[in-house]
N, C-alpha and C positions, 0 to 999 in steps of 0.2 A: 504493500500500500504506500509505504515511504516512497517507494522510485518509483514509481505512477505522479504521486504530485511534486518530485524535484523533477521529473520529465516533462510534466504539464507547465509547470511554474520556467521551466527554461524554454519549453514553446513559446507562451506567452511573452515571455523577455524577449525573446525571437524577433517575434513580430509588430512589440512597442519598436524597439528597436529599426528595424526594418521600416515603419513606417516614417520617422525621424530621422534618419537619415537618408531615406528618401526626401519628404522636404526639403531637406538640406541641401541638398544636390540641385534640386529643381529649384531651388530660390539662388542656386549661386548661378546657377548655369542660364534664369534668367535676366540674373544683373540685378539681383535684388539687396545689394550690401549697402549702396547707397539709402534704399528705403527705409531699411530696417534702421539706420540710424536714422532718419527721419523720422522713422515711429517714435524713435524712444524719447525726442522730444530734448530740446535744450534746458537751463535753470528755468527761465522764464513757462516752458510749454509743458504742459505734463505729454505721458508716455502715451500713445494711443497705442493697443495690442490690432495684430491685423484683424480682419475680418473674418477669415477661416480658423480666429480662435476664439470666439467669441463663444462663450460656453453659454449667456444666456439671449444670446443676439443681438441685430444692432436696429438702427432705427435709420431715415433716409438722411437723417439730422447726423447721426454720426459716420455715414459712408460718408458725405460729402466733405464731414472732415478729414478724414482720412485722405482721400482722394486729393483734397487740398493739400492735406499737408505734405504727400507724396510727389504731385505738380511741381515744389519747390525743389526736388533733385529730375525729375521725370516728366515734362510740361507735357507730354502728350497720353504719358502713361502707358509707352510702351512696355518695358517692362513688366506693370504689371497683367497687360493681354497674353503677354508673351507664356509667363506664367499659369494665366487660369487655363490656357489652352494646353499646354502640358500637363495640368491637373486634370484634362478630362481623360487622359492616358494612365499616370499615377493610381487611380482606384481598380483599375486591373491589375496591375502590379502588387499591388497590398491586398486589396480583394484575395486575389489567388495565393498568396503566404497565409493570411489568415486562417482561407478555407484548406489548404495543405497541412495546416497546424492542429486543426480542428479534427483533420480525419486521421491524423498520423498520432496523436494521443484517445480519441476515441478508440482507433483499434488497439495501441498499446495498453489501454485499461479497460478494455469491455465495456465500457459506457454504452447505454442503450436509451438513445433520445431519440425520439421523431427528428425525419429531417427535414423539417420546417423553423423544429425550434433549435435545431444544430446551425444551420445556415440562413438564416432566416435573419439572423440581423449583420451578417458581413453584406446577403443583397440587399437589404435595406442603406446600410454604409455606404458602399458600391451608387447606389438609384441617387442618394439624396445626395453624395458627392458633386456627381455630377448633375445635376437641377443646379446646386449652389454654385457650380461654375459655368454651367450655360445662363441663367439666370445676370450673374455678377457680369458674365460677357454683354449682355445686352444693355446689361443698366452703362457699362462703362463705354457701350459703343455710342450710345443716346447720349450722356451727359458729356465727352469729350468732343460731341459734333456742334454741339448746343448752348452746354453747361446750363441747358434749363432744369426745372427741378425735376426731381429721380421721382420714377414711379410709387409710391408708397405701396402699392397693393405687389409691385416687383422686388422690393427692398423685404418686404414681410416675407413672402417666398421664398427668397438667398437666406434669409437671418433664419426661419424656417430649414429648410435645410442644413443649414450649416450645425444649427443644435442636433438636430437627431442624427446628423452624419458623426459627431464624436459621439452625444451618447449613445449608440449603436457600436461604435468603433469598442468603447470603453466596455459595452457588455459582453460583443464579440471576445477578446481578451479576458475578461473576470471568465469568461464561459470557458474557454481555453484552460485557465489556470484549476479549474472548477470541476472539469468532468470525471475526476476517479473518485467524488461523490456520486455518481452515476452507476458505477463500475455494478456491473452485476453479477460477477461472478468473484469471490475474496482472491487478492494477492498472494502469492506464496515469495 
């Protein structure tokens, strides 16, 4: 039973991992080092966290900040296009580590769950990833042609998304670390 949850628990490590250093990679390889210091804000500005970390979402009032304050290294916001559009590739990458993780400690501990509620929230992670980046794509193609004001009923949708794609991500992962509570058969 011990090496069923140090196996699950280093799956899980796996694929925090994997997913974070994925970002990382895609935010350097979009040009995003300027931004990030941008976010973080001078003495005078406080820090703005991005948008795809928004744990309880944002409002059109706070993307435009953002956007603003990103305009100041980025005036067209390349970068950040550049970025959500390799995001829409990103959640298959992590998607499929996830669900690799899921089935390769499921069979290692006999875990017997429907697979709905096995995989059921990496395609949830997976669907609402991508909404939040095609979503962010459109709002950012409208306000950069325009800079009129952001959809609100679009803005709720991204910030929408953006919540259930971590917390999904984050149950995915507890699920992972979790399944030799499942196990149906005892460990020897």
């Amino acid at each position: 039973m011990i090496q069923n949850f140090v196996f699950s628990f280093a799956a899980a490590f796996f694929s925090v991992v994997v997913f974070f250093i994925g970002a990382a990679l895609m935010s350097a390889a979009a040009g995003h080092g300027e931004i990030a210091k941008a976010l973080k804000g001078s003495d005078e500005q406080k820090p703005l966290p991005a948008l795809n970390q928004q744990r309880t979402g944002y409002t059109a009032d706070y993307v435009k900040e953002v956007w603003e304050r990103t305009k100041t290294v980025d005036p067209e916001l390349k970068s950040e296009k550049v970025y959500l559009k390799m995001d829409l590739v990103f959640p298959l990458f992590y998607g499929s580590v996830l669900a690799c993780c899921l089935a390769l400690v499921q069979r290692a501990t006999g875990a017997n769950l429907h697979f709905a509620a096995l995989y059921g929230p990496v395609v949830v992670t997976v669907l609402s990833d991508w909404i939040e980046n095609t979503t962010q794509l459109t709002l950012i193609g409208t306000y950069t042609a325009s800079e009129a004001s952001l959809d609100p009923g679009m803005v709720q949708l991204a910030s929408a998304a953006t919540v259930l794609k971590l917390a999904c991500f984050v149950l995915s992962v507890l699920l992972i670390a979790a399944l030799p509570l499942f196990a149906q058969t005892p460990s020897e």
